[in-house]
C-alpha positions in Angstrom: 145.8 -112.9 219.1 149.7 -111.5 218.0 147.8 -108.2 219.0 146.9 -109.2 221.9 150.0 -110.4 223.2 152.0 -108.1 222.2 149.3 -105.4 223.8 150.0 -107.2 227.1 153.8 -107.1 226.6 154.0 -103.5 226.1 151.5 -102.6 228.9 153.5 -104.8 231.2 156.8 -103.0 229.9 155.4 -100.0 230.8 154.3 -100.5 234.1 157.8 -101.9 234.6 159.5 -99.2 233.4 157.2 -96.8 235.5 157.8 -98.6 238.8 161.5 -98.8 238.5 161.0 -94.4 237.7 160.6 -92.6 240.6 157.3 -90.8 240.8 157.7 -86.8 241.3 154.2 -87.4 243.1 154.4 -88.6 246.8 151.2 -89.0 249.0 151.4 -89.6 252.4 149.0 -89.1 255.8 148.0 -90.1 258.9 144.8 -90.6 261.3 144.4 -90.5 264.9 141.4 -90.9 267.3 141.6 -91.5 271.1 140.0 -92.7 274.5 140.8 -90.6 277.3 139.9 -90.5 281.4 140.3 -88.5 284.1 141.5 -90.7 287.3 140.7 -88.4 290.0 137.6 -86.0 290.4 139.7 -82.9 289.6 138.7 -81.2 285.7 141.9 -80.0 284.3 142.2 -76.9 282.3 143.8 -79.5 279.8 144.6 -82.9 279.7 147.5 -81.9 277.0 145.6 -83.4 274.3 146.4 -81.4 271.4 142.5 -80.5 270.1 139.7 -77.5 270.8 137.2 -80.0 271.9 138.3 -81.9 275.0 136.6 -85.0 276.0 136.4 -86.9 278.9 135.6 -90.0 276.8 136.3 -91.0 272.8 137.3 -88.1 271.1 138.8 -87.8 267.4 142.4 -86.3 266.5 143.0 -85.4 262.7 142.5 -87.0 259.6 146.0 -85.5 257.4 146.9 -86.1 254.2 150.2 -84.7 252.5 150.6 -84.3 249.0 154.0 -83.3 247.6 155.2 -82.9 243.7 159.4 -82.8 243.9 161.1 -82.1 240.7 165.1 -81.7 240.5 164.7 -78.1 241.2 162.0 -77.9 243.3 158.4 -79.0 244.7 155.1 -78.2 246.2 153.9 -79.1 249.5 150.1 -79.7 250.5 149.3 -80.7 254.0 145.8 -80.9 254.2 144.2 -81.8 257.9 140.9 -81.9 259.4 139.2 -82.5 262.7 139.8 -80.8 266.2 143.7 -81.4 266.3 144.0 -79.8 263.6 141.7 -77.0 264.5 143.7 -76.8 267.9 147.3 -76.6 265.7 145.4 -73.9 263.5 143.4 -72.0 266.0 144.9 -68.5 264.7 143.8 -68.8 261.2 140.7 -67.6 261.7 138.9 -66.7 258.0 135.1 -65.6 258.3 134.9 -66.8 262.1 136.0 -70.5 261.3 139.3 -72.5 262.3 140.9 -73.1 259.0 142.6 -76.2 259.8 142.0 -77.7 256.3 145.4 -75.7 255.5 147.6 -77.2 258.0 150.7 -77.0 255.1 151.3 -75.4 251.8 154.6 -74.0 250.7 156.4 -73.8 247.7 160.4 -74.6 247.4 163.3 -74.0 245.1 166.7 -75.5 245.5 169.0 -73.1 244.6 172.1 -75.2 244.5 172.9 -78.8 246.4 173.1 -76.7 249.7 170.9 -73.8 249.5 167.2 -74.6 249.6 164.4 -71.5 249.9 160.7 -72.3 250.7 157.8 -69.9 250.8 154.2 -70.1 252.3 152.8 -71.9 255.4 155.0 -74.4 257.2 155.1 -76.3 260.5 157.8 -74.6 263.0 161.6 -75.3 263.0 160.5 -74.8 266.8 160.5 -77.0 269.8 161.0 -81.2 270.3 157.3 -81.7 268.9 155.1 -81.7 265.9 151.4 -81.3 265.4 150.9 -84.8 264.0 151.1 -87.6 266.5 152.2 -89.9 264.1 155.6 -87.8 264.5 155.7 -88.0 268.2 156.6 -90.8 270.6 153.6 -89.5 272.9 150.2 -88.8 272.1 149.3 -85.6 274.6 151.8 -82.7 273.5 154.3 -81.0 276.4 153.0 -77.4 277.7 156.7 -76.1 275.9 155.1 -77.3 272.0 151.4 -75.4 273.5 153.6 -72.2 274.2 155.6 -72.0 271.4 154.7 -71.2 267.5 153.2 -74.4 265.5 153.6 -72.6 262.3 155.0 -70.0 260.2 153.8 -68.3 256.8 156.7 -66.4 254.8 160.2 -67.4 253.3 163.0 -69.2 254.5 166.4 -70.4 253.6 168.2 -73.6 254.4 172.2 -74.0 254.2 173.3 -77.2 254.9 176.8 -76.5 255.1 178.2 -80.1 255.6 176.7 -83.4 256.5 176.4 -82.7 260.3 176.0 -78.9 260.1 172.9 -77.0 259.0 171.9 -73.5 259.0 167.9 -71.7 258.4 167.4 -67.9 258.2 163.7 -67.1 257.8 161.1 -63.9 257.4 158.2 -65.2 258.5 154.3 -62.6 259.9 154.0 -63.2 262.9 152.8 -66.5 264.0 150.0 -65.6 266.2 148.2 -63.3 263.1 144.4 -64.3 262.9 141.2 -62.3 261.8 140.9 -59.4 264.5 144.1 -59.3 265.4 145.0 -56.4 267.6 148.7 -56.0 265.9 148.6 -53.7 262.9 151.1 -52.6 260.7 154.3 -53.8 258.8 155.6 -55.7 261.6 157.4 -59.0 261.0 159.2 -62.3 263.0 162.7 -63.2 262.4 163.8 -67.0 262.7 167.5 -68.7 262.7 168.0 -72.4 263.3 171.6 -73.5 263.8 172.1 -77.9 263.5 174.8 -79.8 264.6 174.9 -84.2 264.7 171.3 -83.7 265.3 171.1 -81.1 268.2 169.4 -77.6 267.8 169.6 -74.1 268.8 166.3 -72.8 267.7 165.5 -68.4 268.0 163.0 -66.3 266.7 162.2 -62.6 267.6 159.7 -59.9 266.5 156.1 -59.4 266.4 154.2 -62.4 268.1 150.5 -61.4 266.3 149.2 -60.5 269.8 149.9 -56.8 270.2 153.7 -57.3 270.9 156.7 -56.3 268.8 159.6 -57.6 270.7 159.0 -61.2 271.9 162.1 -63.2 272.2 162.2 -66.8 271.5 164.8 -69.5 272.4 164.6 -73.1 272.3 167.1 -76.2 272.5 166.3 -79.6 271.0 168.2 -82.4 270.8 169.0 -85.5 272.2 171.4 -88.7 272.0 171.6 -92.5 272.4 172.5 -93.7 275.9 172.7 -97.0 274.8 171.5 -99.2 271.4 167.8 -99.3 272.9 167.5 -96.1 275.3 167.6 -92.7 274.0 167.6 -89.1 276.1 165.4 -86.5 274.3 165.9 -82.8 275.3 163.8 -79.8 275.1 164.6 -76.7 276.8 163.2 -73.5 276.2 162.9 -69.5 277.4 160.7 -66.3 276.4 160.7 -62.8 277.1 158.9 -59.2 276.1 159.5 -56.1 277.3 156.6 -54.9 276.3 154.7 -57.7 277.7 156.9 -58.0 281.0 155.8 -61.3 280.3 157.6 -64.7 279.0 158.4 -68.2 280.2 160.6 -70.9 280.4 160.6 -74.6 280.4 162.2 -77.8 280.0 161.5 -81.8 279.1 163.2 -84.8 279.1 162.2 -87.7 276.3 163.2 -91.1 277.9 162.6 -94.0 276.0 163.5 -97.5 276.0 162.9 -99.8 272.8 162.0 -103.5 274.3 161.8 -105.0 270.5 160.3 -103.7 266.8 157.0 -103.3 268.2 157.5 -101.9 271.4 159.0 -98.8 273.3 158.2 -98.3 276.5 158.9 -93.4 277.3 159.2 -91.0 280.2 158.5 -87.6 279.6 159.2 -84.9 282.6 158.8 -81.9 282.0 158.7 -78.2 284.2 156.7 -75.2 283.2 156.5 -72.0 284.4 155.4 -68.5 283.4 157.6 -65.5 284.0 156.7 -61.9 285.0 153.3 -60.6 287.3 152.1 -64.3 286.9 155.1 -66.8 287.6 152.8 -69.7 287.9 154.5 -73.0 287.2 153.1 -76.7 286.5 155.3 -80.0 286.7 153.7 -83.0 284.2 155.2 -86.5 283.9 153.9 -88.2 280.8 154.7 -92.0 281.1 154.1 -93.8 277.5 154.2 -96.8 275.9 154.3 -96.8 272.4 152.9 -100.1 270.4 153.2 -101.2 266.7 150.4 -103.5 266.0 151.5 -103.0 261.8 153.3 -101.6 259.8 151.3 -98.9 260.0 149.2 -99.1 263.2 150.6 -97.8 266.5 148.7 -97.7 269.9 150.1 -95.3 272.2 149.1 -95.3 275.4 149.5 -93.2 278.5 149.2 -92.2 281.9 149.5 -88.2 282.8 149.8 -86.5 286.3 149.8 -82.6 286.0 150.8 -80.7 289.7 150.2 -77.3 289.8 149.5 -74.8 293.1 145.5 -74.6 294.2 144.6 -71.2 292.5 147.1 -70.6 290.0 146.1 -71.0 286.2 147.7 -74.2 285.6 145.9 -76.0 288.6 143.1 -78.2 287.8 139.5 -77.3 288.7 137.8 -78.4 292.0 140.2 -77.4 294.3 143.1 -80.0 294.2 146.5 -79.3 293.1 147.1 -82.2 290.6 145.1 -84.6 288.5 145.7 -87.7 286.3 144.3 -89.2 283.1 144.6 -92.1 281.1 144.9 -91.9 277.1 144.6 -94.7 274.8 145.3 -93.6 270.9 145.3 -95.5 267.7 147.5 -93.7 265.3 147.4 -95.3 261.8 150.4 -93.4 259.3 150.6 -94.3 255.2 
């Protein structure tokens, strides 16, 4: 019986002693699925949900789960998602004629002192306001700026954060757009540089794009401040250019959002879009959101789009109108 008890004071000991030590293992993740209608009888080209199988109905997001080992050195990263977001978010990785979306993260990184950080491999871009998991975004459908730019880079970077308020990232990264067939051959390579201040930044990356081109440019501004204790101003702004495609764009979106109480946010998002060069067609989408937490865990986001774009040009919808509207309703569950 002595045994016994002390058996059970030792185990408990233990799992005391193994709670109050923090675990070099984290696992984290997310799952979305949606509902989503078009209000008028024009078909968009997209409705801005981020996945390669629109629906007109109930459709599924991703099912993501992160798995990190952090030492005092150093870590791994895993970021393993499936399911037509994903797909959407991974639609140049291409390997044997399938989407490999399983691999939405995996990088390796090394602090090198208490400011310098390096990471290598296959990581979401420093790029633009949004991410490809909803459960990091205050709206569900994604802005035409985050479809245009890169959603992720393989290669190395370094991060310098100089002080608490100022940042700095120099990276060597292929070029993002790199997939099985690509036309782009050769050593050709994209160059990144992030520059953060009190939580605005000044975002650039130039080189090879993956789709035949060697000298696309890249800018981008994000950032944003607090109007007020419950409304906050989000800003994204960005411009690209090639002279070898005589092609770029530019853009910009506002993030407006209000918190009512701990469990609900009611957002604005404007945004302008247009193409530059032979085709300087040019949409204008306002994303009105609100943003629920039914847990801890559980957030309904839902939403109501209008996308205007001329009759004829590529961003107008399909049946001859010039705008159309739908209506989203997500459940986003994070752990």
């Amino acid at each position: 019986m002595k045994k016994i008890i002390l058996s059970a004071l030792l185990l408990a000991s233990a799992v005391t002693f193994a709670q109050e030590e923090k675990s070099p293992l984290t696992i984290s993740g997310s799952v979305d699925t949606y509902y989503s209608t078009n209000l008028t009888t024009a078909t968009p080209g997209s409705t801005g949900i981020l996945t390669d199988v629109p629906a007109n109905g109930f459709g599924l997001g991703m099912a993501n789960v992160v798995i990190g080992y952090e030492t005092e050195k150093g870590g791994v990263v895993a970021d393993l998602a499936y399911g037509p977001r994903a797909n959407a978010a991974n639609m140049y990785n291409v390997i044997d004629g399938a989407v490999s979306g399983a691999i939405n993260q995996l990088y390796a990184y090394y602090n090198i002192s208490d400011k310098f950080t390096a990471t290598l491999g296959q990581f979401n871009t420093f790029y633009g306001y949004e991410v490809i998991s909803p459960a990091g975004n205050f709206n569900y459908s994604v802005s035409y700026l985050f479809n245009a730019g890169p959603f992720s880079h393989t290669g190395l970077k370094v991060d310098y954060a100089a002080t608490e308020d100022l940042s700095l990232m120099l990276a060597v990264t292929n070029p993002h757009g790199i997939y099985t067939g690509s036309n782009l051959t050769g050593d050709y390579y994209q160059l990144g540089f992030q520059a953060g201040y009190k939580g605005q930044y000044l975002n650039l990356a130039y080189g090879a794009d993956g789709f035949g081109f060697t000298d696309v440019l890249y800018l981008d501004y994000t950032g944003g401040f607090n109007a007020t204790e419950s409304f906050y101003i989000g800003i994204n702004a960005a411009y690209s250019t090639s002279a070898d495609a005589d092609s770029g764009y530019q853009g910009a979106a506002l993030y407006l959002e209000n918190t009512f109480s701990d469990s609900f946010a009611l957002g604005l998002r404007p945004e302008f879009f247009q193409n530059n060069g032979a085709n300087d067609d040019s949409v204008l989408a306002l994303t009105l959101t609100a943003n629920t937490s039914l847990t801890e865990n559980l957030k309904l986001i839902s939403e109501l789009r209008y996308d205007g774009a001329d009759a004829g040009t590529s961003y107008a919808p399909v049946g001859g109108k010039d705008n159309v509207s739908a209506l989203t309703i997500a459940a986003v569950y994070s752990f």
